[in-house]
C-alpha positions as CSV (number, residue, x, y, z in Angstrom):
1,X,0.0,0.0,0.0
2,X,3.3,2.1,0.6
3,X,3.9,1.9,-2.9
4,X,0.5,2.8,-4.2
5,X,0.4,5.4,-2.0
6,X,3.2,7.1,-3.7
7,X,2.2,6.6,-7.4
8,X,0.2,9.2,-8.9
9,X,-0.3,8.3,-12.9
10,X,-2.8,5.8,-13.7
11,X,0.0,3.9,-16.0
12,X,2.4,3.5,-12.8
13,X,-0.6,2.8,-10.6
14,X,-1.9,0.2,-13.3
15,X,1.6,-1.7,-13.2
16,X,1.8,-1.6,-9.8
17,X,-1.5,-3.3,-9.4
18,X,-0.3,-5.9,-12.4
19,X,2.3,-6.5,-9.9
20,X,0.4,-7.0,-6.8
21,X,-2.4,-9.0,-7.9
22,X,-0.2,-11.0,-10.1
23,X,-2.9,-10.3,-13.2
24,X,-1.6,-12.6,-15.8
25,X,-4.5,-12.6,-18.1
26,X,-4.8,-11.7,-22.2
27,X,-5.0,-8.4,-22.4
28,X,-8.8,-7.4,-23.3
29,X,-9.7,-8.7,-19.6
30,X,-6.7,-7.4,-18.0
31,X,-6.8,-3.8,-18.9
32,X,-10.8,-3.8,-17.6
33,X,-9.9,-5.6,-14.6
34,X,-6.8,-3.0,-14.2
35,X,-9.2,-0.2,-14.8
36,X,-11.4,-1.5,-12.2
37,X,-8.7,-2.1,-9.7
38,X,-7.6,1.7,-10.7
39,X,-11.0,3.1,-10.0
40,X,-11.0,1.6,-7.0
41,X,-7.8,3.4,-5.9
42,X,-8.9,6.3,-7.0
43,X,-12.7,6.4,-4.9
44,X,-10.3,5.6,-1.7
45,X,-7.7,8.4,-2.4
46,X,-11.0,10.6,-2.9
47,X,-12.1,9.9,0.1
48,X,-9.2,9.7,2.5
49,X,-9.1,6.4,3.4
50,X,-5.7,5.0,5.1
51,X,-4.0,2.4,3.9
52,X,-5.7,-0.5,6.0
53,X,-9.0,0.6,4.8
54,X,-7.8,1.2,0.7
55,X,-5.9,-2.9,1.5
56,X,-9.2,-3.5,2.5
57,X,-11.4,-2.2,-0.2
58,X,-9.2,-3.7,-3.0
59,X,-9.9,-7.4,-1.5
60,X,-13.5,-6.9,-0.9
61,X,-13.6,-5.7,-4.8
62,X,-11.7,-8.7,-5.6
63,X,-13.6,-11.0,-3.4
64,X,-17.0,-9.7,-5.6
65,X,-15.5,-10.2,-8.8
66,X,-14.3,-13.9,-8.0
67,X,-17.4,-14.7,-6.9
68,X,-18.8,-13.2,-9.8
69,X,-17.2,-14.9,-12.3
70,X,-16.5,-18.4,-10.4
71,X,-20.1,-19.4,-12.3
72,X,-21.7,-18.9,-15.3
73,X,-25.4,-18.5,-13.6
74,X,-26.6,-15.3,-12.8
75,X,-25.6,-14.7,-9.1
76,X,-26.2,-10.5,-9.0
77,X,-28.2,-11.0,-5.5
78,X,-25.8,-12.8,-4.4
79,X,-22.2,-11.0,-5.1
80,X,-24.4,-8.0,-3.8
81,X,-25.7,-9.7,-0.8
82,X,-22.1,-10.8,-0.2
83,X,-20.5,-7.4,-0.7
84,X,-22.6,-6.4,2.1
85,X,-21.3,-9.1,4.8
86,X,-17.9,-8.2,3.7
87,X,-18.3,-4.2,4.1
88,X,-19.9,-5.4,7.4
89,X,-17.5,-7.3,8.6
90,X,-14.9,-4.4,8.3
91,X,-17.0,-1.7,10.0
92,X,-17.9,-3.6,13.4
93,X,-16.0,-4.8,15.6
94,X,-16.4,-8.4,17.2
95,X,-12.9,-9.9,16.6
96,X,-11.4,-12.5,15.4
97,X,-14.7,-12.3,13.0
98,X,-14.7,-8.7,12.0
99,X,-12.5,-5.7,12.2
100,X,-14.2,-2.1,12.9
101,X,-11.7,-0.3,9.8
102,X,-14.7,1.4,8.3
103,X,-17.4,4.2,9.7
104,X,-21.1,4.2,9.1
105,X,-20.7,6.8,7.1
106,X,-17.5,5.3,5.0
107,X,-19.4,1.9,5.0
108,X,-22.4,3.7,3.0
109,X,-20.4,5.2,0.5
110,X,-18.7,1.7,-0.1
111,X,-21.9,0.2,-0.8
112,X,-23.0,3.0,-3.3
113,X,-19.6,3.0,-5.2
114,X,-19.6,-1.0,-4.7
115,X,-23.7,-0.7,-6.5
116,X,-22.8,1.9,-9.0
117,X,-19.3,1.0,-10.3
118,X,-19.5,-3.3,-10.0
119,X,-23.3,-4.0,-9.8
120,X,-24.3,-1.8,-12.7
121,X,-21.5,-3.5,-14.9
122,X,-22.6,-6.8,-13.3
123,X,-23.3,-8.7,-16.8
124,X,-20.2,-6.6,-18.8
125,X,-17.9,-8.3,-15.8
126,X,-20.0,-11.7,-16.1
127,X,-19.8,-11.6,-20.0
128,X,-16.5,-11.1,-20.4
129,X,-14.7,-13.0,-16.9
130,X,-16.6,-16.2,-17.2
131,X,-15.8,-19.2,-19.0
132,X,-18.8,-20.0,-22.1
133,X,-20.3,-23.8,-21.3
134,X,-21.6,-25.2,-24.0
135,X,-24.3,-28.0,-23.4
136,X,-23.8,-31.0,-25.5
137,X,-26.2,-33.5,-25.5
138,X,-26.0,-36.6,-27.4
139,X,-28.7,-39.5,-26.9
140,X,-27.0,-42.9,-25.7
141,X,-28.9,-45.6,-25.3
142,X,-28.2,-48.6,-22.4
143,X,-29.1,-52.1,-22.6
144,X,-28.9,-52.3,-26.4
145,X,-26.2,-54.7,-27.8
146,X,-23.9,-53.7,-30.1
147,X,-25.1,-56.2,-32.6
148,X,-28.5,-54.4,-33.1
149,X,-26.5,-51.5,-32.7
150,X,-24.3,-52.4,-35.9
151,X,-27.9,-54.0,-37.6
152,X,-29.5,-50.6,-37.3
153,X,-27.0,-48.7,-38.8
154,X,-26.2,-50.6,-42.4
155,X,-30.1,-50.4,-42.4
156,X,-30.1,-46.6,-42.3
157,X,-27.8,-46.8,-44.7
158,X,-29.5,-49.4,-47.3
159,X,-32.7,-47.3,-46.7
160,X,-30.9,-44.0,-47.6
């Protein structure tokens, strides 16, 4: 965080951020996931946050993107609902379980940026993070022998 701290251009931030997160993806999804990273930075730093709570902030971002993209079902409710527990576990203080690094106030504004800046993008993030399935399905049938099998098909063919 010493190191962020100090840079100020978004080019030095964004390497920086390369280098902490060890981002070693192809480049369309590592320059949004940089610029989301970056944004993030930059909401902290506009609200003078210290560096716990900026440390803080970036994993809670990351947490909501890997749980995000970890499936290809739509799981908005639930990356919200889970952004929630996390701002709430860092704004009260019942240890070891939670940590009181945010205020009311500070934990309200990390919801709306959290709602405005992650949630709105939801499917643009879902879209391009997660892994297309493809559903193959191919009859097969059990119990038949391979004789009738091997009967059925030269007879599709004579017929054809």
């Amino acid at each position: 965080m010493e190191e962020l701290e100090k840079l100020q251009s978004i080019p030095d931030l964004e390497s920086a951020l390369c280098r902490l997160f060890e981002i070693n993806i192809p480049e369309p999804k590592r320059e949004i996931l940089l610029e989301l990273y970056v944004q993030t930075v930059q909401f902290c730093r506009q609200h003078n946050f210290k560096k716990e709570q900026t440390s803080a902030m970036l994993s809670i971002v990351k947490h909501i993107h890997k749980a995000n993209t970890e499936t290809p079902l739509n799981n908005i409710e639930q990356c919200f609902e889970y952004s929630q527990e996390l701002i709430l576990c860092h704004s009260i203080r019942r240890p070891p379980f939670s940590i009181n690094l945010f205020s009311l106030k500070e934990a309200t504004s990390i919801l709306e940026y959290i709602h405005s800046n992650y949630i709105r993008h939801y499917k643009l993030y879902k879209h391009i993070f997660t892994p297309e399935v493809s559903l193959d399905l191919r009859p097969s049938y059990s119990g038949i022998p391979k004789e009738e099998e091997e009967e059925e098909a030269a007879m599709d063919n004579i017929c054809c």
